[in-house]
C-alpha positions, 0 to 999 in steps of 0.5 A: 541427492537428499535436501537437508533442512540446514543446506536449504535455507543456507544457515551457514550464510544467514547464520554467520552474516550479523557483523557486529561494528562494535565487535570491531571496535573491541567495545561492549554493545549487547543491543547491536545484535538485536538491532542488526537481526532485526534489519536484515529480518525487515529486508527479508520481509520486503523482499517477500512483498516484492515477490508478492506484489510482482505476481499481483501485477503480472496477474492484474496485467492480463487484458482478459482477467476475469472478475469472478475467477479463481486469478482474481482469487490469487491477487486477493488472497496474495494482496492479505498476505501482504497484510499479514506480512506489514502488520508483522513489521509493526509489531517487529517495533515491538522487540525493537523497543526493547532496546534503551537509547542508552543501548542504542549509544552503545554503538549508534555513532559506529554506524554513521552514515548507515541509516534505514533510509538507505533500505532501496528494497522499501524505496522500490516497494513503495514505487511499485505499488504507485508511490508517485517520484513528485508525490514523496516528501523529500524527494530531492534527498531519497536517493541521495544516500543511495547507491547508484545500482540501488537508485537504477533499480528505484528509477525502473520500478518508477517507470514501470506499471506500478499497482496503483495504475494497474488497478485504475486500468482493471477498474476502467474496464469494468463496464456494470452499466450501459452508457444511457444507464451509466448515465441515468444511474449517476444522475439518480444516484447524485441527487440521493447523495446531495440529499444526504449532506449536512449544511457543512458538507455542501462543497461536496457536490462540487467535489463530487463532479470532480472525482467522478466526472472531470477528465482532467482532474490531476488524479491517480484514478480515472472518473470512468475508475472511481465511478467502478470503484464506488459501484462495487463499494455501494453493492458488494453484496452481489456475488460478482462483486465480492471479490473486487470488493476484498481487493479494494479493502485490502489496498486500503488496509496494506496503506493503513499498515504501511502509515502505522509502520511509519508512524510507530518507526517515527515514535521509536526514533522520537524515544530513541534519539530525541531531536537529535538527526539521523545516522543517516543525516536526515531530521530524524522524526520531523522527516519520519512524520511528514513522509508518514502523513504524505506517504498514502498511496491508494489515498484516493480509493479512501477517499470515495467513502466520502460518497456513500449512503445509507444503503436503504437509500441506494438506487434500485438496480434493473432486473437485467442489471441484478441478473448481471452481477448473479442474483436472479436465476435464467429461467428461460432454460 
């Protein structure tokens, strides 16, 4: 049987699923189409970050994932995707923006209770990429507009293995150095950045011994996963740690689309609504900005550029080390 472009992407259901509340009603509100287009293009959207990220993690679950191979490839080249996918929801704001508050009041009032709040889809996004329950703000209200088979839904993403863990898993097991050398290596490599601070900045050599050495630090990455992380950031020059080094950069940058995704939805409320609290109930921009500054989820990955030197100041690496990571050539063959 032939596939026909109209019965593939099932247009008759997409097509003829924008139910207007004020064509209910009998009352004029030209924006509402807008309005409802652009959700159900959001949900879609976040449904394609749910298919992305389930791969990555079925990918990054395999206890012998190779560093250099074309696996490691998947997950960086799915994880800018991803990217690429959060930047086009900012911009979405954009085609929202062309609506006026005074378009908004045409039908806002009909929506009561329905709110973006009510999106479980990002909920669930943001657990399974490593969204702590104790870590959100509000969280005795997030689920409270929700449905019960929707909180189920977030409640099992919460449980589950969600990235920020599988990449502190992946990290631990990234062994560049011999425990004498790991040893020799941070001790070196402690005194260089001690060096390197400014009066001002001394508490972070306490900090320091914190992230990298103290087990029982309440943090999302292990010590023996920042020490990975910050070694791949200092010599991503080498060959095998290219692509670890994209996939450290692109956690970062799918956080930094995710902040200004909030941070352009709380601007849009704050010119939409003013003071006034959401369809929904919540405060409206007061909450869209608090979530937004608490909200980072690879926080801490950001946090080892603090560590950094200048790279004329990095510890020289052992022969056998460099030939490890792919720069020297065996020449006993």
């Amino acid at each position: 049987m032939e596939v026909h472009y109209h019965d593939y992407l099932q247009l008759d259901r997409i097509l003829n699923s924008q139910l207007p509340e004020s064509d209910k009603h009998g009352l004029e509100a030209h924006d509402e189409m807008l309005f409802i287009v652009i959700h159900q293009a959001y949900e879609l959207w976040f449904k394609q970050l749910h298919f992305e990220t389930d791969s990555i993690a079925t990918i990054m679950s395999k206890p012998s994932l190779n560093d250099n191979s074309p696996e490691l490839q998947t997950v960086v080249h799915r994880m800018n995707r991803m990217v690429t996918i959060l930047r086009v929801l900012v911009h979405q704001v954009d085609i929202m923006e062309t609506m006026t508050p005074m378009d908004f009041l045409d039908f806002r009032d009909m929506l009561r209770p329905a709110s973006g709040f009510q999106s479980w889809q990002f909920k669930e996004l943001e657990a399974k990429l490593g969204l702590k329950f104790e870590h959100r703000h509000g969280k005795e209200y997030y689920t409270s507009q929700l449905r019960d088979e929707h909180i189920s839904i977030i409640k099992k993403a919460e449980t589950g293995r969600s990235l920020l863990q599988l990449l502190n898993a992946w990290l631990e097991r990234m062994p560049f150095l011999s425990d004498g050398a790991d040893d020799a290596f941070w001790k070196s490599y402690k005194e260089v950045y001690r060096t390197s601070l400014a009066d001002a900045e001394k508490n972070n050599l306490n900090e320091f011994d914190v992230v990298f050495f103290n087990n029982a630090a309440e943090r999302s990455l292990s010590p023996a996963a920042c020490r990975s992380a910050l070694f791949i950031m200092l010599y991503r020059g080498y060959p095998i740690l290219q692509l670890p080094f994209q996939l450290l950069n692109a956690l970062l940058e799918i956080d930094e689309q995710l902040s200004s995704w909030r941070y352009r939805h709380m601007n849009m409320v704050h010119r939409m609504i003013g003071s006034r609290i959401g369809t929904g109930g919540s405060s409206g921009k007061d909450y869209l900005k608090s979530a937004a500054e608490k909200h980072y989820i690879f926080k801490e990955i950001a946090q080892l550029n603090s560590f950094l030197i200048e790279r004329r100041k990095l510890p020289v690496l052992s022969s056998a080390i460099e030939k490890e990571l792919g720069f020297v050539a065996d020449t006993t063959s």
